[in-house]
C-alpha positions as CSV (number, residue, x, y, z in Angstrom):
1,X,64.0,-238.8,-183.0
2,X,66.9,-236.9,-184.3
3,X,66.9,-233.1,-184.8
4,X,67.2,-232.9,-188.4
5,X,63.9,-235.7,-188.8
6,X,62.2,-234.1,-186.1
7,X,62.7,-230.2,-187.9
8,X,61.3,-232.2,-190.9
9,X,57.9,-233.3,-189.2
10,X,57.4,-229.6,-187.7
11,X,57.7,-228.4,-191.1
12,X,55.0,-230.7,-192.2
13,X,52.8,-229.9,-189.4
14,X,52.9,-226.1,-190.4
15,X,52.5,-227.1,-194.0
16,X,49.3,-229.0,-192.8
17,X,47.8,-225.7,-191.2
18,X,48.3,-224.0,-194.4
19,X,46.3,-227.3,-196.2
20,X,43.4,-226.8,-193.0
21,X,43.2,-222.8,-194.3
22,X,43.2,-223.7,-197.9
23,X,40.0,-226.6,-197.6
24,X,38.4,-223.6,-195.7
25,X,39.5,-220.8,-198.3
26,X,36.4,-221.9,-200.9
27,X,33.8,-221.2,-198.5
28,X,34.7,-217.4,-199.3
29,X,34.3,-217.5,-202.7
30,X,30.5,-216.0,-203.9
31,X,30.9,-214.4,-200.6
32,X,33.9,-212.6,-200.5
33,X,35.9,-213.0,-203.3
34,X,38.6,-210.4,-202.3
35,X,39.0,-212.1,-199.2
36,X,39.1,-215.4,-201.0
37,X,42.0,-214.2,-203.8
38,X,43.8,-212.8,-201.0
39,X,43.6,-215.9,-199.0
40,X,44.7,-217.8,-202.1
41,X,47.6,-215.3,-202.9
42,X,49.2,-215.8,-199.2
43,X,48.3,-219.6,-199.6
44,X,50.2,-219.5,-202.9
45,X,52.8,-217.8,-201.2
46,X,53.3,-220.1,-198.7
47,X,53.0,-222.9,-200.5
48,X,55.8,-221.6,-203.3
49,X,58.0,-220.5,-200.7
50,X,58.1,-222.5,-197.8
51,X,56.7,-226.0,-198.4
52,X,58.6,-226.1,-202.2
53,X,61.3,-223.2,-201.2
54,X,62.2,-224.5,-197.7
55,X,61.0,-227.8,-197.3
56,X,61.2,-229.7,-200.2
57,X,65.0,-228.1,-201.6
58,X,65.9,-229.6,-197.9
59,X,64.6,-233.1,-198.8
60,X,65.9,-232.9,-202.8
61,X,69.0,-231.6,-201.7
62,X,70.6,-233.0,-198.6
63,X,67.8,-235.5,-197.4
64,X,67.2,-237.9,-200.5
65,X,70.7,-238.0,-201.9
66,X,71.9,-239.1,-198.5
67,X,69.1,-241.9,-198.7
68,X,70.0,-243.0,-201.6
69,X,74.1,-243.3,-201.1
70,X,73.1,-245.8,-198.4
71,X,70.7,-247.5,-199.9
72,X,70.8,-247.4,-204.2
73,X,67.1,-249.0,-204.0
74,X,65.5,-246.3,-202.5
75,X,65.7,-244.5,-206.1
76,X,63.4,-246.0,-208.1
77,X,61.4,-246.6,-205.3
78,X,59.7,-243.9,-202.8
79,X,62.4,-241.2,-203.3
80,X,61.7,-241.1,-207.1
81,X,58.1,-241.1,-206.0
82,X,58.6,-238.4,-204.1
83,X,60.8,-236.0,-206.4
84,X,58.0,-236.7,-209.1
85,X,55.4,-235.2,-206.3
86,X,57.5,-232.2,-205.5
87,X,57.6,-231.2,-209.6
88,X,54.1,-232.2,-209.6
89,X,53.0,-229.8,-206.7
90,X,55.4,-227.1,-208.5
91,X,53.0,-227.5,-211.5
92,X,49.9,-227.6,-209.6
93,X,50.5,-224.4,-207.4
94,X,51.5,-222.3,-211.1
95,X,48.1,-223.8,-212.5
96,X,46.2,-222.3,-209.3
97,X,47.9,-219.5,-209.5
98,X,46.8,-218.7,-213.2
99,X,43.2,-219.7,-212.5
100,X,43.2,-216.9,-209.6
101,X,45.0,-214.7,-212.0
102,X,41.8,-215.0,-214.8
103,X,39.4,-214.6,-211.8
104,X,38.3,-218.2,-212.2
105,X,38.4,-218.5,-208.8
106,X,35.5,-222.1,-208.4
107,X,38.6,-224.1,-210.9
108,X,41.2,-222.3,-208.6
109,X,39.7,-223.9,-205.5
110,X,38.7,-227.3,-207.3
111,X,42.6,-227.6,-208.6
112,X,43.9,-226.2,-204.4
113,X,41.8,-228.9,-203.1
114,X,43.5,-231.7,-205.6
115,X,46.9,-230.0,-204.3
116,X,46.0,-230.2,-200.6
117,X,44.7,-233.6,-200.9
118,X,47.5,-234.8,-202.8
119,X,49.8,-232.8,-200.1
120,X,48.2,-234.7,-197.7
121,X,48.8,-238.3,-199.2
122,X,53.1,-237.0,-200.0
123,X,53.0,-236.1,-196.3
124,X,52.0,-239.6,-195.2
125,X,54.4,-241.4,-197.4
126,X,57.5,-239.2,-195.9
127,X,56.6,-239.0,-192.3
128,X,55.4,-243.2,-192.1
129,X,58.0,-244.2,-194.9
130,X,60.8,-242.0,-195.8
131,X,61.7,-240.1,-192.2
132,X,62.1,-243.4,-190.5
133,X,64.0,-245.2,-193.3
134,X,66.5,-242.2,-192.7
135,X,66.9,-242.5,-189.5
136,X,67.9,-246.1,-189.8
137,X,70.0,-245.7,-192.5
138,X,71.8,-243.3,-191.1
139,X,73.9,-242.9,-187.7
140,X,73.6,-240.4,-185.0
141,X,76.5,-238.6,-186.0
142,X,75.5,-238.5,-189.8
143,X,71.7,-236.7,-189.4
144,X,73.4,-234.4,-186.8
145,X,75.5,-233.0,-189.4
146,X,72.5,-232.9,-192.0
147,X,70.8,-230.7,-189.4
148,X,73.7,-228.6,-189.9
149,X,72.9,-228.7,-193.3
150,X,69.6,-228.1,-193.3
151,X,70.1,-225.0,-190.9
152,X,72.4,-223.9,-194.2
153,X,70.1,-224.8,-196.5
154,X,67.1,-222.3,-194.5
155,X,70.0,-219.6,-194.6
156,X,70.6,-219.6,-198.7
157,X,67.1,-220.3,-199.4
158,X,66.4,-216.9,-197.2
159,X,69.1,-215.0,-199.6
160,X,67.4,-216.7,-202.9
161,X,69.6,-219.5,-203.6
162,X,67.1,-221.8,-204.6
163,X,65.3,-219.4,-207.5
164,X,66.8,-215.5,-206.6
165,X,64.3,-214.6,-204.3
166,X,65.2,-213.8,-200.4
167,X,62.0,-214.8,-198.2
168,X,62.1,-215.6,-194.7
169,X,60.6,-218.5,-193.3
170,X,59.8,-217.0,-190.0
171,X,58.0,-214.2,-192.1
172,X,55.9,-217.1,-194.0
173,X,54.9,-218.4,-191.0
174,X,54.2,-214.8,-189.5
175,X,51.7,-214.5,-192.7
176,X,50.2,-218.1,-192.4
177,X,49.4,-217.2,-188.7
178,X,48.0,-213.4,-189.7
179,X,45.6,-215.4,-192.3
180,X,44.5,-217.3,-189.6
181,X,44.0,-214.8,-187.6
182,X,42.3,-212.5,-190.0
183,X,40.3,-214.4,-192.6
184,X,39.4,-217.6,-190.3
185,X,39.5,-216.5,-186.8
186,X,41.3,-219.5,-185.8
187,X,44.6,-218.5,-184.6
């Protein structure tokens, strides 16, 4: 597996701790519910920032126009599939987020764990489908240089290319780690 796939599936496999915290997140709620909205606001967070921010301007980007040069198919196909998820998740996280915002915080969950599941089904589709279609489109020499890009592409997202806000990726992850660590003991 080539760098640029493999930075890919690590991505997803961080993005699928942050969809492990979230299923657990609604066992807060009667409980603790400023544990819970906290837990939801770093969730959010996350979500916003890395999986949409990081991961998924990577794949609109770079990844999928590169797909679809080689291979014109691909675009009403899965890749179209795929760019309708990503503006679908965009839509879901804002809903969640206005639910937590009113307090509603049972909707909030029921709407994260339609997100997570639907997460979950995207995630499938690009690592059995899409990541190995790339890496037989493309050469060697080709998905080294869109690991270049992709490197670029984690630097301007850091300085707010992407929407004006700077985050750092490393700090998401620091926070999704801390959240495990704090409100789930299972760091």
């Amino acid at each position: 597996m080539t760098e640029a796939i493999k930075k890919l599936f690590e991505e997803h496999e961080i993005i699928m701790e942050a969809i492990n915290l979230a299923k657990q997140a609604g066992q807060l709620i009667g409980k603790d519910d400023a544990r819970y909205e906290k837990s939801l606001r770093t969730l959010i967070r996350f979500f916003r920032y890395y999986a949409d921010g990081f991961h998924h301007y990577k794949e609109e980007q770079i990844l999928f126009p590169e797909m679809s040069k080689r291979n014109e198919l691909l675009d009403d196909g899965v890749l179209k599939e795929m760019l309708e998820n990503h503006e679908d998740f965009r839509n879901m996280i804002s809903k969640i987020e206005k639910l937590l915002n009113e307090k509603d915080f049972a909707n909030a969950q029921v709407q994260l764990d339609k997100y997570t599941e639907a997460m979950l089904d995207h995630i499938a589709v690009e690592n059995d489908e899409v990541f190995h279609s790339a890496e037989s489109l493309m050469d060697e020499d080709e998905l080294e240089r869109m690991n270049f890009r992709f490197v670029d592409s984690d630097r301007e997202v850091a300085e707010g290319a992407n929407d004006g806000i700077q985050v750092d990726k490393a700090e998401l992850e620091n926070e999704l780690n801390e959240l495990k660590k704090e409100f789930f003991n299972l760091a």
